[in-house]
TORLO-516248 format. One record per atom (N, C-alpha, C): x, y, z. Coordinates in steps of 0.2 Angstrom, whole numbers, padded with zeros to 4 digits, always signed. Layout:
N
XYZ/...
END
This chain:
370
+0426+0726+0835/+0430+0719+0837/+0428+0714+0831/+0421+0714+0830/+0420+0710+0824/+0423+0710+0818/+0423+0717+0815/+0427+0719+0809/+0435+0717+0811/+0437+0717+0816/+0445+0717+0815/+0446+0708+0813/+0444+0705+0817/+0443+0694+0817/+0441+0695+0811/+0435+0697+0807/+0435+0695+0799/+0439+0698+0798/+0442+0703+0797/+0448+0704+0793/+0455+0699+0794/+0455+0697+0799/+0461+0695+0801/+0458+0687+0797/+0453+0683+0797/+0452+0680+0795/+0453+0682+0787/+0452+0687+0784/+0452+0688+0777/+0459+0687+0778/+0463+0692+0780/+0468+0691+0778/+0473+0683+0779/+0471+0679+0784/+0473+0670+0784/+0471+0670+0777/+0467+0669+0775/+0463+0666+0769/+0469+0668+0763/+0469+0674+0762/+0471+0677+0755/+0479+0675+0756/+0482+0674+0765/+0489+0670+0765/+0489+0662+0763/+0485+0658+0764/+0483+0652+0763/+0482+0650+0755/+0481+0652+0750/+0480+0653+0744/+0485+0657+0741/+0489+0659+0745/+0496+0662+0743/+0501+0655+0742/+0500+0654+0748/+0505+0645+0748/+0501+0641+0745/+0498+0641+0743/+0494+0633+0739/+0498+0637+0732/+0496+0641+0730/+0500+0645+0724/+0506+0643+0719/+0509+0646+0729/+0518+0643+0728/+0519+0634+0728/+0516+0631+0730/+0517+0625+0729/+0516+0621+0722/+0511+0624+0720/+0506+0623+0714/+0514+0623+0708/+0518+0631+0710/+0523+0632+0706/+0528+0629+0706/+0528+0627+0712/+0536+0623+0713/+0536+0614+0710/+0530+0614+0710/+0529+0606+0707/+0529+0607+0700/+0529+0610+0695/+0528+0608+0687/+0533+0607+0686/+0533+0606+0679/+0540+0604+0674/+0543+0609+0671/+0550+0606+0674/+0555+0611+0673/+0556+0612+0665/+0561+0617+0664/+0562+0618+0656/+0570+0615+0653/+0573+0611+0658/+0578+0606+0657/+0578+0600+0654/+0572+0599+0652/+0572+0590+0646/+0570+0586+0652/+0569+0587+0659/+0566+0582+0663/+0558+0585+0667/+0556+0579+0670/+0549+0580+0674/+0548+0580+0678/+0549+0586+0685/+0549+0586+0690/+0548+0581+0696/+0540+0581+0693/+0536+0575+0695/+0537+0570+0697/+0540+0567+0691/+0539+0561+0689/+0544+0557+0686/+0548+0553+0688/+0550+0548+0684/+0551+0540+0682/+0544+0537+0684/+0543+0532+0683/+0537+0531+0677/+0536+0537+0675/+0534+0535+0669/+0526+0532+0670/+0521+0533+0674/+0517+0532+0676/+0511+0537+0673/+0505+0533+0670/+0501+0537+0668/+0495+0541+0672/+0494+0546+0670/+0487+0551+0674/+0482+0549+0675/+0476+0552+0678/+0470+0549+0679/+0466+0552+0675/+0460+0550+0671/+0457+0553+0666/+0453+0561+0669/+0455+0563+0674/+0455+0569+0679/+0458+0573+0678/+0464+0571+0681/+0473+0575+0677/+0472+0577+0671/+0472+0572+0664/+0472+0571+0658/+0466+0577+0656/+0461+0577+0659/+0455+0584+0657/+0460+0588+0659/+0460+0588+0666/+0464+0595+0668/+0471+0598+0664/+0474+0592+0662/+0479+0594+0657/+0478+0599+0649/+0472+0595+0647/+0469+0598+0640/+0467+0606+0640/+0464+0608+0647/+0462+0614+0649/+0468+0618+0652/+0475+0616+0652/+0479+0620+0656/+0485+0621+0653/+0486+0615+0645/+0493+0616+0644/+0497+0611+0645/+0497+0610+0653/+0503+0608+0656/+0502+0597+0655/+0506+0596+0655/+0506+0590+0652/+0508+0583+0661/+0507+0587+0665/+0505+0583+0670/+0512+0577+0672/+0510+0571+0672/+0515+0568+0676/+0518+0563+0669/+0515+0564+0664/+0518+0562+0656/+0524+0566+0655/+0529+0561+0650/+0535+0564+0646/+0534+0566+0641/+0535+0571+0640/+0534+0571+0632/+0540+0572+0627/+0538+0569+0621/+0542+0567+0618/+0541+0569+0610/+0546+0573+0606/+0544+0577+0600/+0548+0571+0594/+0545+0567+0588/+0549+0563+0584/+0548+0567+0579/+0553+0570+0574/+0553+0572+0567/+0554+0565+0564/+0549+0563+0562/+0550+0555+0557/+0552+0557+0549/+0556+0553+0544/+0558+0556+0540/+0551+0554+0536/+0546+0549+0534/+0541+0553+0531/+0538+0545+0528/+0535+0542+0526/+0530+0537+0524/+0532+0536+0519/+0538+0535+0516/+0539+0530+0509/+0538+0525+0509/+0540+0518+0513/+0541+0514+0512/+0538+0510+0517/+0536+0503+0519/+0533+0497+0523/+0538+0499+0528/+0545+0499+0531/+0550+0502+0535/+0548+0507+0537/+0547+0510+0535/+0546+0517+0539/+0539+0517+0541/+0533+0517+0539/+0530+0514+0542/+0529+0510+0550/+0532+0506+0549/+0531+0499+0554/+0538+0504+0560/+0542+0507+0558/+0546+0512+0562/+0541+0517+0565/+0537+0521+0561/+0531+0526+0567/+0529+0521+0570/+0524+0515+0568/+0520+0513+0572/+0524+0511+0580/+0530+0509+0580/+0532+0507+0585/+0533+0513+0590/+0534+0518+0585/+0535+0526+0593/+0529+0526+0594/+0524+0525+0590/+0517+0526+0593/+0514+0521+0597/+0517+0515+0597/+0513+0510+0602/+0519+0511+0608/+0525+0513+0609/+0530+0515+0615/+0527+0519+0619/+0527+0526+0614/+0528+0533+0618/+0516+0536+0616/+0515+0530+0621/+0508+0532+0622/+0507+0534+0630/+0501+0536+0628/+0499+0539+0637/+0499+0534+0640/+0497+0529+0638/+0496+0523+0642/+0502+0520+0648/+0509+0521+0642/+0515+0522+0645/+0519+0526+0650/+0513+0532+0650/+0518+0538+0653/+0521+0543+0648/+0519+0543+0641/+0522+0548+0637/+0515+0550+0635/+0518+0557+0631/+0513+0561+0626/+0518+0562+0622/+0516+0559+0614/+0521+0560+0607/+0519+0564+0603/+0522+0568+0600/+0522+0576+0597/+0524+0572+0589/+0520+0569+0585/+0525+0565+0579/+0523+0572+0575/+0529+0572+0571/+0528+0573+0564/+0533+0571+0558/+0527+0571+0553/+0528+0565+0547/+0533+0572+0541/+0538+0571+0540/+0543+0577+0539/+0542+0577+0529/+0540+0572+0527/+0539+0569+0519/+0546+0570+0516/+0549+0569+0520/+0556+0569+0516/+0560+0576+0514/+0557+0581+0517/+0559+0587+0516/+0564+0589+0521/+0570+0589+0521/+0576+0592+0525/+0571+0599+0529/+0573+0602+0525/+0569+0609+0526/+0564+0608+0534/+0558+0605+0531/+0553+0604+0536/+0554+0599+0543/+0558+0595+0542/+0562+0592+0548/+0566+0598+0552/+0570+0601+0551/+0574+0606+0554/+0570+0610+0558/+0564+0613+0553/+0556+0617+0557/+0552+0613+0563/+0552+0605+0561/+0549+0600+0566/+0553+0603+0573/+0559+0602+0572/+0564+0599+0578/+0563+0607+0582/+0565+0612+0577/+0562+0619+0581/+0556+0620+0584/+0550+0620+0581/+0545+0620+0584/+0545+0616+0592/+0546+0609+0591/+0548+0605+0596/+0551+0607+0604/+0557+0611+0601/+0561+0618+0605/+0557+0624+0609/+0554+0625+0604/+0547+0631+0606/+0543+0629+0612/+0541+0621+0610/+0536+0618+0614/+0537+0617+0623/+0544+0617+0623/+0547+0614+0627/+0548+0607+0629/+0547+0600+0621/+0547+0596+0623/+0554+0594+0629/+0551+0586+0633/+0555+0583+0637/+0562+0579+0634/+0558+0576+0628/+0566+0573+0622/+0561+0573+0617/+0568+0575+0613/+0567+0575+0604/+0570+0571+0604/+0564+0565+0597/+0570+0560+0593/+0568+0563+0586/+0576+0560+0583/+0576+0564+0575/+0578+0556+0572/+0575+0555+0567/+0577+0550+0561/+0578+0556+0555/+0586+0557+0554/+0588+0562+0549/+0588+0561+0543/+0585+0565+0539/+0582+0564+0534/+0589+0563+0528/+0594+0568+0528/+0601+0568+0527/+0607+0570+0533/+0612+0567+0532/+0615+0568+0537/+0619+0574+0540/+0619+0577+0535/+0622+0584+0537/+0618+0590+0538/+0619+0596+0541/+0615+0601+0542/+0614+0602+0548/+0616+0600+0552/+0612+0596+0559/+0614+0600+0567/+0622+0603+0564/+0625+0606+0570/+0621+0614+0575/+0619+0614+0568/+0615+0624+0571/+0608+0620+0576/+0601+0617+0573/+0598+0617+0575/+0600+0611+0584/+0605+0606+0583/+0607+0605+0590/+0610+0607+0595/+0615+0613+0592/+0614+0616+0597/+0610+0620+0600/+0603+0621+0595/+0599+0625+0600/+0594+0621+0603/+0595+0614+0605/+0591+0610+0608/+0597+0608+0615/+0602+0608+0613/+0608+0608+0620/+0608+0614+0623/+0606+0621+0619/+0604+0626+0623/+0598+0627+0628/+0593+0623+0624/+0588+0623+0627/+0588+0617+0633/+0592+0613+0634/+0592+0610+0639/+0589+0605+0638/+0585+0601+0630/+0584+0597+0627/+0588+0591+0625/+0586+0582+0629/+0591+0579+0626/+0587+0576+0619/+0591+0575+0614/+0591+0572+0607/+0593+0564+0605/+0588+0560+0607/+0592+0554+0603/+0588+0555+0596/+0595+0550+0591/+0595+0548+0586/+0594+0543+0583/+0590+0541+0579/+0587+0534+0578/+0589+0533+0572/+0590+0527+0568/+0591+0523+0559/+0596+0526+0557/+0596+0532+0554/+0600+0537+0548/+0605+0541+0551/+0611+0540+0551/+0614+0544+0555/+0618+0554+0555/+0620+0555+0561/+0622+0562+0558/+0629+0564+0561/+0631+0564+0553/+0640+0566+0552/+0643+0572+0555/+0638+0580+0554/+0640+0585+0557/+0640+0588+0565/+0638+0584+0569/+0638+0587+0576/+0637+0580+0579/+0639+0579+0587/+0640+0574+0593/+0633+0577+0595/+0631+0581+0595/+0627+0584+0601/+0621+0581+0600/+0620+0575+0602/+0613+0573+0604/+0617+0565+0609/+0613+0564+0613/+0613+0559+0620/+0615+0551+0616/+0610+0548+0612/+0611+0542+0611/+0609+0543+0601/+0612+0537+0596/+0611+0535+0592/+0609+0529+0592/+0604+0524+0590/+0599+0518+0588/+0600+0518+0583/+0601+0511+0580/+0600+0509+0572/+0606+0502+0572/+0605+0505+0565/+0610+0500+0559/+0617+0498+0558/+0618+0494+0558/+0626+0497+0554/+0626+0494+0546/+0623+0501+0542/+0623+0500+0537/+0627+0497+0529/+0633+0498+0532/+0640+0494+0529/+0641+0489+0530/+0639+0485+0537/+0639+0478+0537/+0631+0476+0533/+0627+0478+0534/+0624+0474+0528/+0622+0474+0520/+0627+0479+0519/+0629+0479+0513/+0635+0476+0511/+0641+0474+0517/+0644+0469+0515/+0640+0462+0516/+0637+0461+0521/+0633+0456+0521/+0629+0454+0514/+0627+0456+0510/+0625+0456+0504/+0630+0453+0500/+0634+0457+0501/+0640+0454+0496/+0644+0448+0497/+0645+0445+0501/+0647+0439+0506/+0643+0434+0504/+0636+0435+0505/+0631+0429+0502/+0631+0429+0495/+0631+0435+0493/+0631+0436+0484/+0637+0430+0481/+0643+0431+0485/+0649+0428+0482/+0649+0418+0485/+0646+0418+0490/+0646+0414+0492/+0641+0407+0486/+0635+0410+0486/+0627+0410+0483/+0629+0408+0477/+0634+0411+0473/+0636+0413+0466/+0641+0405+0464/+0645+0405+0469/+0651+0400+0470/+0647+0393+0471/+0641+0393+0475/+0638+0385+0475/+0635+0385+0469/+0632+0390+0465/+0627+0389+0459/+0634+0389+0452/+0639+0391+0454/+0643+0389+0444/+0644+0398+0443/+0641+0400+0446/+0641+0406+0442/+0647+0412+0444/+0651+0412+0436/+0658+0414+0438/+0657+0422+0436/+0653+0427+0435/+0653+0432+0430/+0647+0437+0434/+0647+0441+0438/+0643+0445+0441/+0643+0452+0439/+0638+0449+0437/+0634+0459+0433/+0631+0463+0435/+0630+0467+0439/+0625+0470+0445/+0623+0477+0443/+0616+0477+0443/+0613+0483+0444/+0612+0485+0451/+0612+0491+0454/+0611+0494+0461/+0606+0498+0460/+0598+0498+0464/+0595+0505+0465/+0595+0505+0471/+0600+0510+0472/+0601+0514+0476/+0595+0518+0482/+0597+0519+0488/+0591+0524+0490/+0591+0532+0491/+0588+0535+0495/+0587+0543+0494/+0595+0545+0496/+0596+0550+0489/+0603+0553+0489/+0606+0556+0497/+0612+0553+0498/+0615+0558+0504/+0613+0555+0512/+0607+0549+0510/+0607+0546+0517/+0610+0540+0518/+0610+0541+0525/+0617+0535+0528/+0616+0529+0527/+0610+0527+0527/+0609+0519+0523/+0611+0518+0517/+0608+0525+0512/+0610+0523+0506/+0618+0523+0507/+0623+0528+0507/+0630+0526+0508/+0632+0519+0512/+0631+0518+0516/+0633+0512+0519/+0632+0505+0515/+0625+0505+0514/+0623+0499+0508/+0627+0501+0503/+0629+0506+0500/+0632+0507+0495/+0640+0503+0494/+0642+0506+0500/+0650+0507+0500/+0651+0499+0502/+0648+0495+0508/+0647+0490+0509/+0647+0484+0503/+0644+0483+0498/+0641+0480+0492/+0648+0483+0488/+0647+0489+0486/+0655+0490+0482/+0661+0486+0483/+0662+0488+0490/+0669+0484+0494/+0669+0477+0493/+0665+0474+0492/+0665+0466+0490/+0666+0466+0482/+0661+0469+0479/+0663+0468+0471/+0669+0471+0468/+0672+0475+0473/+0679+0478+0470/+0682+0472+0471/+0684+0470+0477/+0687+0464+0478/+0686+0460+0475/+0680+0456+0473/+0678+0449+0469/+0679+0451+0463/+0679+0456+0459/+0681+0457+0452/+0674+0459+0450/+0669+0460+0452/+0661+0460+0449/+0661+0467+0446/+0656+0467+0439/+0655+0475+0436/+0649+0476+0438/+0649+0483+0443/+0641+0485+0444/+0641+0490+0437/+0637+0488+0434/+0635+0491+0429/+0634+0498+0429/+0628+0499+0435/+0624+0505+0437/+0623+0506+0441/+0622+0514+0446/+0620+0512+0454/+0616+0520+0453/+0609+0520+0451/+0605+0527+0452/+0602+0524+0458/+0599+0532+0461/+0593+0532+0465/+0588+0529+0465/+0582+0527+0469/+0576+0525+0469/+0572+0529+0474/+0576+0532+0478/+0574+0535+0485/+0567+0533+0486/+0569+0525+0489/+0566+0523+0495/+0561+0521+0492/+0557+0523+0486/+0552+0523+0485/+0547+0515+0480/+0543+0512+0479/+0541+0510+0474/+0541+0510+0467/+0539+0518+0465/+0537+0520+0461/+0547+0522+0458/+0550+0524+0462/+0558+0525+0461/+0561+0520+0459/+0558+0514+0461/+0563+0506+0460/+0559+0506+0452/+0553+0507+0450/+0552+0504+0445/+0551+0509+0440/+0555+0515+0442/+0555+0520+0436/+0564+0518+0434/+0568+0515+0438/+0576+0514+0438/+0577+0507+0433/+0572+0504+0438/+0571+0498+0432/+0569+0498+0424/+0564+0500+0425/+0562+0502+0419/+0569+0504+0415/+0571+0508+0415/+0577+0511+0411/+0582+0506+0413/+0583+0504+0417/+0589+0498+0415/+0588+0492+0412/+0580+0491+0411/+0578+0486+0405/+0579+0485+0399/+0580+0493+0398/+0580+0497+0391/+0587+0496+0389/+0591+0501+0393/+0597+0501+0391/+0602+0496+0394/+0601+0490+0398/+0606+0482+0397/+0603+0477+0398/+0600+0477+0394/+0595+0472+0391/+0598+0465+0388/+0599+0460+0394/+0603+0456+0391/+0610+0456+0395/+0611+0461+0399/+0619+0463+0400/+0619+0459+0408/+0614+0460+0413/+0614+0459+0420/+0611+0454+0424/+0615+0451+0428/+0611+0445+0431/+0611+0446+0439/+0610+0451+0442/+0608+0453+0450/+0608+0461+0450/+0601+0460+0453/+0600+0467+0455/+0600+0468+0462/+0602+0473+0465/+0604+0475+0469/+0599+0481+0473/+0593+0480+0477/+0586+0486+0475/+0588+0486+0485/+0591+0493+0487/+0592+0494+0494/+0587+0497+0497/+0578+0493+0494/+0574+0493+0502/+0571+0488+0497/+0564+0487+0502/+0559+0482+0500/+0555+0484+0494/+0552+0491+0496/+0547+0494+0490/+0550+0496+0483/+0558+0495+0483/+0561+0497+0477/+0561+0491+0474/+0562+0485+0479/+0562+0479+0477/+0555+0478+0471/+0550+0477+0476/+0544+0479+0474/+0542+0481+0466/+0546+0488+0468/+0543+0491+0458/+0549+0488+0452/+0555+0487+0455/+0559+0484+0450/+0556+0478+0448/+0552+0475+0453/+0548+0467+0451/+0545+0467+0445/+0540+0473+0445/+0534+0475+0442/+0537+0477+0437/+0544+0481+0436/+0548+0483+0427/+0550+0475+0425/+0555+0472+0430/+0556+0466+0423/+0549+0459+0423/+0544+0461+0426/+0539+0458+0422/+0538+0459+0416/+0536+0467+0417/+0532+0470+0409/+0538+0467+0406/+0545+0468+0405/+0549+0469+0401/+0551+0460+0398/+0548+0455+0403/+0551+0448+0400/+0556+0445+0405/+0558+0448+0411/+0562+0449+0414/+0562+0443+0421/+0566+0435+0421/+0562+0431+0424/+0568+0434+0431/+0567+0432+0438/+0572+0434+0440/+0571+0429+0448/+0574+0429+0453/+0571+0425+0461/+0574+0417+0458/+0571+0413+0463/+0577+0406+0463/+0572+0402+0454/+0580+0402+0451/+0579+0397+0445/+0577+0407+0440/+0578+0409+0441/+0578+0417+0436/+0584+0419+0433/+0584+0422+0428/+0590+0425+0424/+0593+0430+0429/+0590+0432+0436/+0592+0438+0437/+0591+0435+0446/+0597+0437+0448/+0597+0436+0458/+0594+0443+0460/+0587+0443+0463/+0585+0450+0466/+0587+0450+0473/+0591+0455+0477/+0591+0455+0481/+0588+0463+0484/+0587+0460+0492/+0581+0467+0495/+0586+0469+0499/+0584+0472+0505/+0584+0477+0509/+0578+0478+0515/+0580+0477+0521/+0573+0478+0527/+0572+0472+0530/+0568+0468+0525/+0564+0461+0529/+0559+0462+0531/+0553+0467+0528/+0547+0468+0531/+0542+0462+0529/+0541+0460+0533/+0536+0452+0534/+0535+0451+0527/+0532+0456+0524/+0528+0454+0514/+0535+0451+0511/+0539+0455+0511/+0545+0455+0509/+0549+0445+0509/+0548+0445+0516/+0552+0440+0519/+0546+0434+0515/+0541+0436+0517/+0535+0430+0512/+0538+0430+0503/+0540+0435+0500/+0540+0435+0494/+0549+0427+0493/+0553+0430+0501/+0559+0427+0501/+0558+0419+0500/+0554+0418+0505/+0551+0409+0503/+0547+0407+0498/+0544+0414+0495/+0539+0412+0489/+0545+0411+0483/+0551+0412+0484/+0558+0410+0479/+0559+0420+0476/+0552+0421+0475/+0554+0430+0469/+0560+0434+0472/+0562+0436+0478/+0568+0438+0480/+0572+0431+0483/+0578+0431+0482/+0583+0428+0482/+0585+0428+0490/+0587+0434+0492/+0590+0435+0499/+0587+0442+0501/+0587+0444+0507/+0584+0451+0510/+0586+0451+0517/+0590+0456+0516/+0594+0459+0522/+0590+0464+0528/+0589+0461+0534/+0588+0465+0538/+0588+0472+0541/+0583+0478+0540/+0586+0483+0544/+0581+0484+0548/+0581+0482+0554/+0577+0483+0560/+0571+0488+0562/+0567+0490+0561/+0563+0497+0562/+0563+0498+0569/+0562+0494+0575/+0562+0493+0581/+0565+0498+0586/+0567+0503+0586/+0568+0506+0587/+0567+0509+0594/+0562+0512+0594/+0558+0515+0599/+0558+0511+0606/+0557+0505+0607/+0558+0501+0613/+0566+0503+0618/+0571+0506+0612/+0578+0507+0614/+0578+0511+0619/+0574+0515+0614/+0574+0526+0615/+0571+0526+0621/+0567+0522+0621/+0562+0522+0630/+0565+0520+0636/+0570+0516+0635/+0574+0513+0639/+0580+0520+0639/+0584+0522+0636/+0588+0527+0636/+0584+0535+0639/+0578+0536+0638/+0575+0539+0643/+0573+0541+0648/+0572+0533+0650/+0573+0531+0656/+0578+0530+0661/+0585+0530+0658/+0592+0532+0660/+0591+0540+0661/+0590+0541+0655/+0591+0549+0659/+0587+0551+0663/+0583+0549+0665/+0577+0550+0670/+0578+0550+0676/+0582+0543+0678/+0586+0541+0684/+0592+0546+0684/+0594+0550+0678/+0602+0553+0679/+0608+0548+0679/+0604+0544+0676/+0611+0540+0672/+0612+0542+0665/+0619+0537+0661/+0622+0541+0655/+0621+0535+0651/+0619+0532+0645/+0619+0529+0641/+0621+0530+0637/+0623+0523+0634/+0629+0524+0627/+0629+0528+0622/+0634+0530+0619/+0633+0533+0614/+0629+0533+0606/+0631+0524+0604/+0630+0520+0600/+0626+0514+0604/+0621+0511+0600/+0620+0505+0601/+0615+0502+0595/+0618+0498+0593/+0616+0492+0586/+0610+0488+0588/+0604+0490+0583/+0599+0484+0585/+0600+0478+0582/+0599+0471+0584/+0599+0466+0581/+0596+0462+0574/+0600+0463+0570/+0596+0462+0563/+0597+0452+0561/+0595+0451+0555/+0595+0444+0555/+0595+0444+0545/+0598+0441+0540/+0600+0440+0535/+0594+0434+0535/+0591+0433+0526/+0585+0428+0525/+0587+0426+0517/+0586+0420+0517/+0587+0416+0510/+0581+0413+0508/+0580+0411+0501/+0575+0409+0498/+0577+0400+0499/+0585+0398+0497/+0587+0393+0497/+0592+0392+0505/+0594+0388+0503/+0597+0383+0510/+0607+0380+0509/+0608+0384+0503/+0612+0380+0501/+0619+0386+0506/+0616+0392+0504/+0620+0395+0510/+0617+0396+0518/+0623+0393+0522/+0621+0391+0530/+0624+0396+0533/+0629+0402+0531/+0633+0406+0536/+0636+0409+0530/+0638+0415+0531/+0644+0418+0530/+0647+0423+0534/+0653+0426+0532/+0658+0430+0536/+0658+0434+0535/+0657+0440+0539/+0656+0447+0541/+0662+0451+0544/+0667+0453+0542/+0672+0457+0546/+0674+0453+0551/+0674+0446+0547/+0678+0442+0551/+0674+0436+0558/+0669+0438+0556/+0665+0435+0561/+0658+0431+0557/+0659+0423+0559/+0653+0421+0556/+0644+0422+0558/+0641+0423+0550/+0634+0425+0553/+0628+0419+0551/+0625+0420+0552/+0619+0413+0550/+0615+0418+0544/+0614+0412+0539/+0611+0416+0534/+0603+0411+0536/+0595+0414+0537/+0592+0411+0538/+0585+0408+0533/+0587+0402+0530/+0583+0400+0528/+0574+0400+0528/+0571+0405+0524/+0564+0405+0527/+0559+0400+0526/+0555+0395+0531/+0550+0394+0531/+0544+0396+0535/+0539+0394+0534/+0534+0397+0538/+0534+0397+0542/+0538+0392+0549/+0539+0396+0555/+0542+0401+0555/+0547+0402+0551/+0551+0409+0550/+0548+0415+0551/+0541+0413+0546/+0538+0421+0543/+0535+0420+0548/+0530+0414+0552/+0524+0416+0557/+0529+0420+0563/+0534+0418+0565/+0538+0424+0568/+0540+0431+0569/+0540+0432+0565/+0541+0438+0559/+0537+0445+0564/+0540+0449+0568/+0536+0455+0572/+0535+0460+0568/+0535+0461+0562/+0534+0468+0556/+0536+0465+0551/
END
């Protein structure tokens, strides 16, 4: 009689541990881009958090994979930091970053890997705009949603939300001050060199086509428009050479980021080259990263167009819609803001619609979030 009660007792046991099992099973995360658990985005206990470390499983955090397109510039930059101050445990996330250095190639590998991982959402900052259709769909196969952030992508829909710029308006925005800027100072005769940013990317086209479209209009000759891609050392390898060969010929350069700005500064120093308010030469920038904006008041760049890094605070909320099982837009434009050195331009018009052009002083720059 004894033997048979422990046995029956063995056998409650090994049923009892069978359901704890099954339950254990039915509560993790699924392999459809959401988290069972959880969707308010609330962080674990430093308990959970060990026990995560030892198990793999990533507990009642979202996790989140960013192929970032790679460290060139103050922009880019201050764009990770902000996925990294959103998408913290603190938050409720765990971020999977990788810094792609500009290579298509190894981006494409990020976004896969990512797929293998079974992140909860990929965000991609594209490094060029096309190429993009194969590995999305195996992120849509995977039940993976995809927002896109800054750079955009031509050949496939297949990702949830785009964040960013509309980078043809502020390369007409450019052009609109230029003309504007040009008409208060006497100056009837616009010679423009462009350095341009990393070939094939959609800021670089947009600022391109943007700035174009005005000077074909106004009559202006761009003398030149190479690459810099994005870089310092790019702006003041471009300048360099346009010192050499229109030396005398050009009075605005046109350098679409900051740190291009930056190196082109550094060529027409060496070369003799005075340029910023009261200079032989109108610098204009690209971005607005707080140095930059200080350089705008300090007179050495002229004007500098805003492109927003801010990003991440979107993505989280968008998210957080799909989280809920709601739809969030397709598109959605971050708020940018245009900056003068001088005062003399107070507005211009953008597709028809007037903008503030903002004269910078020190409460400008003290406000300045990047």
């Amino acid at each position: 009689m004894i033997g048979e009660i422990e046995m029956k007792k063995f056998l409650a046991l090994v049923m009892a541990m069978a359901m704890v099992l099954a339950l254990v099973a039915c509560g993790g995360t699924t392999n459809n881009g959401s988290t069972s658990n959880n969707t308010s985005g609330n962080n674990t206990s430093d308990n959970t958090a060990n026990d995560t470390a030892d198990t793999g499983d990533t507990g009642d955090l979202i996790t989140v994979g960013f192929a970032q397109v790679g460290h060139e510039s103050d922009w880019r930059t201050a764009s990770t930091k902000s996925a990294q101050d959103v998408f913290s445990e603190a938050n409720g996330y765990e971020l999977s970053f990788v810094d792609c250095d500009n290579d298509s190639a190894a981006q494409l590998e990020a976004v896969r890997n990512f797929i293998q991982q079974g992140v909860d959402y990929i965000i991609i900052d594209p490094i060029v705009s096309t190429g993009w259709d194969a590995v999305l769909t195996e992120c849509e196969d995977a039940g993976i949603p995809v927002i896109v952030i800054d750079r955009t992508i031509d050949d496939s829909d297949k990702y949830v939300s785009w964040v960013g710029s509309d980078f043809k308006v502020e390369g007409l925005a450019c052009g609109e001050w230029l003309k504007a800027y040009a008409a208060d100072k006497g100056i009837t005769e616009i010679n423009a060199l462009v350095i341009e940013g990393s070939v094939g990317a959609s800021a670089t086209i947009g600022r391109t086509d943007g700035f174009k479209e005005i000077a074909d209009r106004e009559g202006w000759t761009i003398l030149d428009s190479q690459s810099g891609d994005f870089t310092e050392a790019g702006g003041q390898e471009v300048m360099e050479s346009y010192c050499q060969s229109y030396a005398g010929q050009f009075n605005v350069v046109i350098c679409q980021n900051d740190n291009e700005a930056a190196g082109a500064m550094t060529s027409m120093d060496n070369a003799g080259v005075t340029y910023g308010v009261g200079g032989d030469v109108i610098l204009v920038s690209f971005d607005a990263n707080k140095p930059y904006v200080q350089m705008v008041m300090d007179g050495k760049i002229n004007a500098n167009f805003e492109c927003n890094p801010m990003a991440a605070p979107t993505v989280a909320d968008i998210i957080q819609q799909l989280e809920a099982g709601e739809t969030p837009e397709k598109e959605i434009y971050v708020t940018e803001s245009w900056f003068a050195a001088e005062d003399n331009v107070a507005t211009i018009t953008v597709n028809g619609e007037e903008q503030p052009m903002i004269y910078v002083t020190q409460e400008v720059l003290d406000g300045r979030p990047y």
